[in-house]
N, C-alpha and C positions, 0 to 999 in steps of 0.2 A: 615870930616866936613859934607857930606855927608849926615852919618847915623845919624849925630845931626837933622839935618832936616827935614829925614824923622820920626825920634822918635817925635820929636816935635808936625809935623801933624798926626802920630799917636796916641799920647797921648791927641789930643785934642778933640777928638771923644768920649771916653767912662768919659771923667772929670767931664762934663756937668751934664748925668745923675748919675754920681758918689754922685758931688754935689748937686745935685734937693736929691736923697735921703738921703744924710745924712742931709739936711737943713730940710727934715718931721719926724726927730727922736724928740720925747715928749721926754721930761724930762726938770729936774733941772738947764739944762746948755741951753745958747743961742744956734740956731744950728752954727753959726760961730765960736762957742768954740767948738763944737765935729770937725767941719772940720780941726782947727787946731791942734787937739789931735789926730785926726787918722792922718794928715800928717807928726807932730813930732814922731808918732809912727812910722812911714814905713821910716822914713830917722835916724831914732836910731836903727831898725836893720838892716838897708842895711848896714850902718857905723861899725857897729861889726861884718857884711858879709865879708865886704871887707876887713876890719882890721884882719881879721884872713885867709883872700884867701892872700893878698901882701903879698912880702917878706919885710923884713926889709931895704935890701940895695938893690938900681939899679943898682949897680955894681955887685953883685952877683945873680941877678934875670937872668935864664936860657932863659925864653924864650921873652926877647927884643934883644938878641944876633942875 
């Protein structure tokens, strides 16, 4: 629970100016649509990250033993 909470305060340090520059990206899309294009982007590949690090079954996963 922990490490939830320090991730947390540390993810809210660099978000800000993450978001300040994707909101000054020109183009054809609101900048509220690129911010939720690149975050659907990086949670569609951590999802196929993880889906190929897991194992299938938790009863045969080695290291929760």
């Amino acid at each position: 629970m922990g490490i939830w909470f320090v991730a947390a305060t540390m993810m809210a340090i660099p978000t800000p100016l993450i978001s300040f520059g994707i909101g000054h990206i020109k183009g054809s899309l609101s900048p509220w649509r690129h911010m939720f294009i690149s975050a659907g982007c990086i949670t569609i590949t951590w999802a196929f990250v993880i889906l190929l690090c897991l194992d299938s079954n938790p009863i045969t996963t080695e290291h929760l033993n």
